[in-house]
C-alpha positions in Angstrom: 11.6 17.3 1.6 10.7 13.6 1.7 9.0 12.7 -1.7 5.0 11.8 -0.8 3.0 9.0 -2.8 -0.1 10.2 -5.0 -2.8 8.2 -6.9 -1.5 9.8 -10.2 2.0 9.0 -9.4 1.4 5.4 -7.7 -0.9 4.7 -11.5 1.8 5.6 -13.6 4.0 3.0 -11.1 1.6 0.5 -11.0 1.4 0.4 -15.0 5.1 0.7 -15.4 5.2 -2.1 -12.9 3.0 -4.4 -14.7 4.5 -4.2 -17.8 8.4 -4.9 -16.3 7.0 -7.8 -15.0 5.8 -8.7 -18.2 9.2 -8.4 -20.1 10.7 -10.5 -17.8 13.2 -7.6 -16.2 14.2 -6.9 -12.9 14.5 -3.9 -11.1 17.9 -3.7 -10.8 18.7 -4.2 -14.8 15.7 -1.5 -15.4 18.1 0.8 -12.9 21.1 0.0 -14.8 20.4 1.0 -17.9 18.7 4.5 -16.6 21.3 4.7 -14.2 19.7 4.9 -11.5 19.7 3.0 -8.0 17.5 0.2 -7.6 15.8 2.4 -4.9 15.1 5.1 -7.3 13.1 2.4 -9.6 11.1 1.3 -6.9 10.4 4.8 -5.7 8.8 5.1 -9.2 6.8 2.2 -9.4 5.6 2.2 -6.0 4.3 5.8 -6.6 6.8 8.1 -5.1 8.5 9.5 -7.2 7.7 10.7 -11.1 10.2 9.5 -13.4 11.3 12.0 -16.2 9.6 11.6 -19.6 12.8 10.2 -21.0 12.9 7.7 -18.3 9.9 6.8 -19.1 10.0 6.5 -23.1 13.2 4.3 -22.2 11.4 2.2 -20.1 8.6 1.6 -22.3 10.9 0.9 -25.5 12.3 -1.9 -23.1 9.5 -3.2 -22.3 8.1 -3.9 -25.6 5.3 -1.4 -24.9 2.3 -1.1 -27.6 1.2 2.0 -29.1 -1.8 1.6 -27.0 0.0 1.4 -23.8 2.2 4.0 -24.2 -0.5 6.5 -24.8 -2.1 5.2 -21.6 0.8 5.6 -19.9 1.8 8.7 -21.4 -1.6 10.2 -20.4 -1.5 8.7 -16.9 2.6 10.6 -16.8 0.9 14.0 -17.8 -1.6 13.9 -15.1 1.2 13.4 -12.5 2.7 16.4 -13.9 0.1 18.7 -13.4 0.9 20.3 -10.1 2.0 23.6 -11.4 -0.4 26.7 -10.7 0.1 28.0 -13.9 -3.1 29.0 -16.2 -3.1 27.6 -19.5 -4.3 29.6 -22.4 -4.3 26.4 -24.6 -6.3 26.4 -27.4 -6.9 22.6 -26.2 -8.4 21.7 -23.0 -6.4 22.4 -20.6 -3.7 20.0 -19.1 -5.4 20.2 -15.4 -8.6 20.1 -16.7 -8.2 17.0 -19.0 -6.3 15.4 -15.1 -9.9 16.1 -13.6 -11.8 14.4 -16.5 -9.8 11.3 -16.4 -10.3 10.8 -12.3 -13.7 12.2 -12.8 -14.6 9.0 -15.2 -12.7 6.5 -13.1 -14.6 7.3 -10.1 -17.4 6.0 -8.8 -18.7 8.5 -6.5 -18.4 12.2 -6.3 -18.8 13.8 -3.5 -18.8 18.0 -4.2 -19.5 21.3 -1.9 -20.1 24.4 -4.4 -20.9 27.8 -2.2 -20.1 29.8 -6.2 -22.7 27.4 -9.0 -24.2 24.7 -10.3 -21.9 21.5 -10.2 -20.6 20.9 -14.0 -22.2 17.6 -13.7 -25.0 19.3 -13.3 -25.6 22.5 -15.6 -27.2 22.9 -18.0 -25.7 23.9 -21.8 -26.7 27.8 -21.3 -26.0 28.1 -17.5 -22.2 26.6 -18.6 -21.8 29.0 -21.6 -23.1 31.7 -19.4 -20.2 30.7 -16.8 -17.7 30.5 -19.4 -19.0 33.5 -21.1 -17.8 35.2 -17.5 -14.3 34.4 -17.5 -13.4 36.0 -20.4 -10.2 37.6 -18.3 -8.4 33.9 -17.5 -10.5 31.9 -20.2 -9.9 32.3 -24.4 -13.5 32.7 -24.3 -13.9 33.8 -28.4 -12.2 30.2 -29.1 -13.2 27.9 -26.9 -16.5 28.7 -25.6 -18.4 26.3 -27.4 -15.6 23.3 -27.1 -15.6 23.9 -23.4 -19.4 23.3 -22.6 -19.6 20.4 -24.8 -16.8 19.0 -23.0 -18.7 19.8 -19.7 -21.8 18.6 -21.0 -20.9 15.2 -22.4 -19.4 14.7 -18.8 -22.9 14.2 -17.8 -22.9 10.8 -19.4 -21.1 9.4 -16.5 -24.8 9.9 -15.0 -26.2 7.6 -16.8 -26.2 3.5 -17.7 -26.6 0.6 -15.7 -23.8 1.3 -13.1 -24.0 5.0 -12.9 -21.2 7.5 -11.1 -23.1 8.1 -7.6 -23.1 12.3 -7.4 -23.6 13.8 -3.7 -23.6 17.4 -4.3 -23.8 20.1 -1.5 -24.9 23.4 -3.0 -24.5 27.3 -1.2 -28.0 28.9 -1.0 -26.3 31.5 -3.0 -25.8 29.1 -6.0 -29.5 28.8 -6.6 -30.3 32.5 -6.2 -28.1 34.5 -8.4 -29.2 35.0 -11.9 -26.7 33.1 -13.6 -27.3 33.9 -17.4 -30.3 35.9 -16.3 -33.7 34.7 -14.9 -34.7 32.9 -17.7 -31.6 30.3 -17.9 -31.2 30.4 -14.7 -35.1 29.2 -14.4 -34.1 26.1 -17.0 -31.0 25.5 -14.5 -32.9 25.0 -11.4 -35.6 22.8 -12.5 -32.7 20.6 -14.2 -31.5 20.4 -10.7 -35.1 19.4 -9.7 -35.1 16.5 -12.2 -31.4 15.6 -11.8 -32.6 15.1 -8.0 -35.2 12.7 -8.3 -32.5 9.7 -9.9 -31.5 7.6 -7.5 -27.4 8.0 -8.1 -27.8 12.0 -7.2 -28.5 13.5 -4.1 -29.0 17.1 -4.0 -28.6 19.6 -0.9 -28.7 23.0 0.1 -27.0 25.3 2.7 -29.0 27.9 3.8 -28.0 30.8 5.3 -29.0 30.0 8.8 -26.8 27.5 8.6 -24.3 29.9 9.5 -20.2 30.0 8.0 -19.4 25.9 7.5 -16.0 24.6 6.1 -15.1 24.8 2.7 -17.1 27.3 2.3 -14.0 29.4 1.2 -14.2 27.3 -2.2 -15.3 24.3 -4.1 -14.6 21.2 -2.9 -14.7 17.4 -5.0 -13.9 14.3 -3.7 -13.7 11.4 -5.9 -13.9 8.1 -4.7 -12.8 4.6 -6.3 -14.2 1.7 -6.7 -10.7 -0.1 -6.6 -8.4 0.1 -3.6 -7.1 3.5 -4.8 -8.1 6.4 -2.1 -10.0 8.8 -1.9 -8.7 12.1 -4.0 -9.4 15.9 -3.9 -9.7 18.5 -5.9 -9.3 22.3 -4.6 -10.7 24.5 -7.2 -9.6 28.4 -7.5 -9.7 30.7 -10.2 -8.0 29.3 -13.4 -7.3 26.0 -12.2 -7.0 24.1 -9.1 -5.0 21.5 -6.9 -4.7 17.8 -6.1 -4.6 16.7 -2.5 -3.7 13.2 -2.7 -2.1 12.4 0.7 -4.7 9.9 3.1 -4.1 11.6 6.1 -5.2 14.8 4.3 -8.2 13.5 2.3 -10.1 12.1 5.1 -10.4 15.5 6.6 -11.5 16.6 3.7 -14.1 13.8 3.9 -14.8 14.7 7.2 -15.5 18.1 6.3 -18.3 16.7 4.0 -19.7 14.7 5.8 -20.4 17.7 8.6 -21.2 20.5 6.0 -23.8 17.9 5.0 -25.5 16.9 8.1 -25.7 21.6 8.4 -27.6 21.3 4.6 -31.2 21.2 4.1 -32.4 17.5 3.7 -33.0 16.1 0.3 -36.6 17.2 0.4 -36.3 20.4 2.2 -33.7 21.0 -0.7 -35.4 20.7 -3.5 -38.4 22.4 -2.1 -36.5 25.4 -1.8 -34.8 24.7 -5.2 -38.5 24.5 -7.0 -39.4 27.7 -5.4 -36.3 29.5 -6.3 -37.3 28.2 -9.7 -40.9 29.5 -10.1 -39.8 32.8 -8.6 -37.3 33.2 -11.6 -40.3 32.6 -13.8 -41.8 35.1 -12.9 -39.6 38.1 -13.3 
């Protein structure tokens, strides 16, 4: 099977590149002492193929690496890793998760479809304990609960400053009617949504039922764009974890698939109308 070039893979490359050329090596005495082919080097800087973690601890011994830059690196190796479907029960974040933080805070747009809840970007602290609180089957929920939500929440300074991460969030009709954490947080949750909505780096729809089945509906959807030449990257979310679809070809469907399941949602306005009276009828029971 030939081997296929990811973002994760080609940063790790890209980094391992930069600091070769900086020690003055070639490729073909990096491939010598690894004993490797030359081809086999490039494969790995060019984003191809992942080197072994020995490999790259060689590597970055030769190539004078600092402490600093062999964390980054050593972060950027582990999120190339991550393409097992394995769940962790890590008393840490989990390894996939801590891969979606990292391209989560190098993007600069988001664009999401969520037919189950409320974008993590977007909840609220008792909506995400309430989802947490639900998992208790796949998720250590007695240890981590209130690690996890934080984590979630302090995400939601990407939101914020003078360049902000753009968010374009398509939301399931479903999402804003089910009593997540009962009426009452669920209340809180919708009128964050409302305020969330009114900043000019978040757009906020809705699918309504009449809108009939629409693609992706199966599951939730992110694509992350980049502000550097670096393309566009999914994530598939399931149960316990998710996947990385990396490949062009298959991200711009997935992009394509947005873009229609967004011209099916509710406008902007027509969205949050609904949203606000979703809201004022949880108030009320």
């Amino acid at each position: 099977m030939p081997s296929m070039q990811t973002r994760r893979k080609r940063k790790v490359g890209q980094t391992l590149a930069r600091l070769r050329e900086r020690s003055g090596h070639t490729i073909e005495q990096v491939a010598a002492l690894l004993r490797r082919s030359a081809g086999q080097v490039s494969k790995y800087e060019n984003g191809y193929n992942l080197c072994a973690f020995a490999e790259l601890s060689t590597m970055l011994v030769l190539y004078n690496a600092t402490a600093e830059e062999r964390a980054e690196v050593e972060s950027l190796w582990e999120d190339a890793k991550q393409d097992s479907t394995r769940i962790a029960f890590s008393s840490a974040v989990p390894p996939k998760f801590r891969a979606f933080l990292r391209t989560e805070a190098d993007a600069t747009t988001i664009s999401e479809v969520q037919p189950c809840c409320v974008p993590g970007l977007l909840q609220t602290a008792e909506y995400a304990a309430a989802i947490q609180q639900s998992s208790y089957r796949i998720v250590d929920t007695s240890v981590e609960q209130d690690r996890l939500v934080n984590a979630r929440l302090a995400r939601q300074r990407l939101l914020e400053g003078d360049q902000p991460l753009r968010l374009h969030a398509v939301l399931d009709v479903a999402v804003i009617k089910r009593r997540v954490g009962g009426p009452s947080v669920m209340a809180d949750q919708l009128r964050h949504l409302l305020a969330a909505g009114q900043r000019d780096n978040i757009e906020i729809q809705v699918i309504d039922y009449g809108a009939g089945a629409y693609g992706t509906m199966s599951g939730p959807v992110t694509i992350f764009g980049f502000e550097d030449e670096d393309p566009n990257t999914v994530y598939l979310e399931y149960p316990g974890g998710g996947e990385w679809v990396d490949d062009a070809a298959d991200t711009a469907k997935f992009v394509a698939m947005f873009q229609d399941v967004s011209a099916l949602a509710l406008s902007g306005a027509e969205s949050a109308a609904l949203i606000r009276a979703q809201a004022e009828a949880m108030e009320e029971l």
